[in-house]
Backbone bond lengths (Angstrom), bond angles and torsions (degrees), N, CA, C in turn:
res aa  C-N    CA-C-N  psi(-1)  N-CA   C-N-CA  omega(-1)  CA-C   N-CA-C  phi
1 X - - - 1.444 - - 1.526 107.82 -
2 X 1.512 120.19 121.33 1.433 129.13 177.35 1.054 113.13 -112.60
3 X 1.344 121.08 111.08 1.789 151.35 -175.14 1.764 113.68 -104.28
4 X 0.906 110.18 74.56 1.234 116.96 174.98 1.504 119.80 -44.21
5 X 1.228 145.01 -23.45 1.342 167.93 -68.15 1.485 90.58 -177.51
6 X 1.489 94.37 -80.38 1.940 106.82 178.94 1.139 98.43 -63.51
7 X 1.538 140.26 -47.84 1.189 123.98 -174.08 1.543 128.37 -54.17
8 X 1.416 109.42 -22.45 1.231 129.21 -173.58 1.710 110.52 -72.81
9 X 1.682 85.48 -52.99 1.861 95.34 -169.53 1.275 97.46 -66.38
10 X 1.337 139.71 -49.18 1.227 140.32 -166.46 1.677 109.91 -49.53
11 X 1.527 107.79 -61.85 1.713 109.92 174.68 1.692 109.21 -52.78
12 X 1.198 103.45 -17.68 1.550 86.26 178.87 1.538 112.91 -98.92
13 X 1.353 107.66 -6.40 1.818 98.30 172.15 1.734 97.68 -79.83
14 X 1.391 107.13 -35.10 1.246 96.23 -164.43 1.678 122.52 -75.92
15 X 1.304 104.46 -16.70 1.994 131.92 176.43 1.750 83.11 -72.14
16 X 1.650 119.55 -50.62 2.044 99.36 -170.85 1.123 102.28 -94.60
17 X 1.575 145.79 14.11 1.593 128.34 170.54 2.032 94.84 -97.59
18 X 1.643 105.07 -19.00 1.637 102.30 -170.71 2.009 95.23 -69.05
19 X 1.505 94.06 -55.18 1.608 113.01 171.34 1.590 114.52 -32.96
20 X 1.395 133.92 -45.37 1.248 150.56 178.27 1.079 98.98 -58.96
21 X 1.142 114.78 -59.47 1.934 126.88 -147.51 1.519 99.81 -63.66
22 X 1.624 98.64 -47.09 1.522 102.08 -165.83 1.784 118.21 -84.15
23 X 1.010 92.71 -26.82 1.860 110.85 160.72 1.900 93.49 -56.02
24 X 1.334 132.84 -65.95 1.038 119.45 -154.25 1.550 109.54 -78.45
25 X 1.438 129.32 -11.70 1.425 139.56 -175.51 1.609 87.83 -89.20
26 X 1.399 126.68 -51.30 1.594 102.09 -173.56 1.210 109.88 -72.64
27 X 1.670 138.00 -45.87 1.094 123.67 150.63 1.508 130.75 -20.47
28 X 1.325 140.70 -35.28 1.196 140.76 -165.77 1.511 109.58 -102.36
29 X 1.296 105.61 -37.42 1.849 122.15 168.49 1.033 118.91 -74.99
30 X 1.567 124.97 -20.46 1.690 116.84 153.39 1.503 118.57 -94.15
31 X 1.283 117.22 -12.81 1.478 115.12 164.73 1.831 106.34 -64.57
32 X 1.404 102.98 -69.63 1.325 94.50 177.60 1.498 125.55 -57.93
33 X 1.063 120.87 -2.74 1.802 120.39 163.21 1.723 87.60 -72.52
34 X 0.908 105.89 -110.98 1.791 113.41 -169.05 1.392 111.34 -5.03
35 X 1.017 132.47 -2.01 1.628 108.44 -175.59 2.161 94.60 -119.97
36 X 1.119 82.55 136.02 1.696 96.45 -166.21 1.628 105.16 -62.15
37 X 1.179 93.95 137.97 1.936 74.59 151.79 1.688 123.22 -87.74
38 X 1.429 111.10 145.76 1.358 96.55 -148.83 2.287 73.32 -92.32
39 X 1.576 89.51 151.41 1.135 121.56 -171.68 1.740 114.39 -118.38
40 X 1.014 132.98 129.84 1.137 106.78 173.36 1.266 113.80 -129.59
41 X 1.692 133.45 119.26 1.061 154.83 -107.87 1.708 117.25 -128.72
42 X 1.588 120.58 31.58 1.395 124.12 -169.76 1.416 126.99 8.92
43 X 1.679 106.59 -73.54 1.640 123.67 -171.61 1.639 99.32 -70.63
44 X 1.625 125.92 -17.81 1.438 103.29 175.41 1.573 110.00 -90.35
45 X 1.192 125.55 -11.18 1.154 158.49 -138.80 1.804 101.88 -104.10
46 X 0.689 100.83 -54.69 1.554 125.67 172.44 1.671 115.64 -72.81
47 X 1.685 110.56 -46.72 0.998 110.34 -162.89 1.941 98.30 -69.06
48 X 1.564 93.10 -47.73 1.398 88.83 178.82 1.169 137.45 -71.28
49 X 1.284 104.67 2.24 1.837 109.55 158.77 0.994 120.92 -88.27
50 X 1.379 125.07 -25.02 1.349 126.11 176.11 1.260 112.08 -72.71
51 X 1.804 127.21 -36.52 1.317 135.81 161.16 1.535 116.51 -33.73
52 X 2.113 105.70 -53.26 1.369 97.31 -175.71 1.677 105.39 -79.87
53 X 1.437 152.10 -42.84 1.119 137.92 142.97 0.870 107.40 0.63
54 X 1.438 142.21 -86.42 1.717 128.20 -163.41 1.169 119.83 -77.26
55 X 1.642 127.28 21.45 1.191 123.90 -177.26 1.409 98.99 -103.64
56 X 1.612 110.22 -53.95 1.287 155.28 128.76 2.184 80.14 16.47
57 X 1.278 97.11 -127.09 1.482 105.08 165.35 1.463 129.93 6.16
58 X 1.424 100.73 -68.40 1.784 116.98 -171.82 1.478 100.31 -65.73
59 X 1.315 119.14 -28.61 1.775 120.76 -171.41 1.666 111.00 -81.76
60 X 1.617 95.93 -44.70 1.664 111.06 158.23 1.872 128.18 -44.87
61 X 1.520 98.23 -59.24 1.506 113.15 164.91 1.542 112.82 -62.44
62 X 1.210 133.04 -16.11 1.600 138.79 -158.33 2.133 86.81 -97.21
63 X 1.707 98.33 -53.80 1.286 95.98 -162.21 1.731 128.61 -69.77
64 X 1.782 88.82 3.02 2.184 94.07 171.58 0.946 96.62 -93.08
């Protein structure tokens, strides 16, 4: 039995579940771009402790 009708509705669920799919893969492939890899960075790492250390200090020396 050939239903032109059903044949119709059918290609079109299947044209908006293809439409979905690919909306949700670019959705998911630009989410996962944006998120950094977390890195962790010694010499910046360092530098900025040593920064708070001398702040650390100067607030100490300020407070006699």
């Amino acid at each position: 039995m050939f239903n032109p009708i059903l044949d119709e509705m059918i290609a079109r669920e299947r044209f908006k579940d293809y439409l979905r799919e690919a909306e949700q893969s670019r959705l998911t492939t630009s989410m996962m771009a944006r998120q950094p890899a977390y890195r962790f960075d010694l010499p910046t790492s360092l530098g900025n402790l040593l920064i708070a250390v001398r702040h650390l200090f100067k607030a100490m020396a300020r407070a006699d």
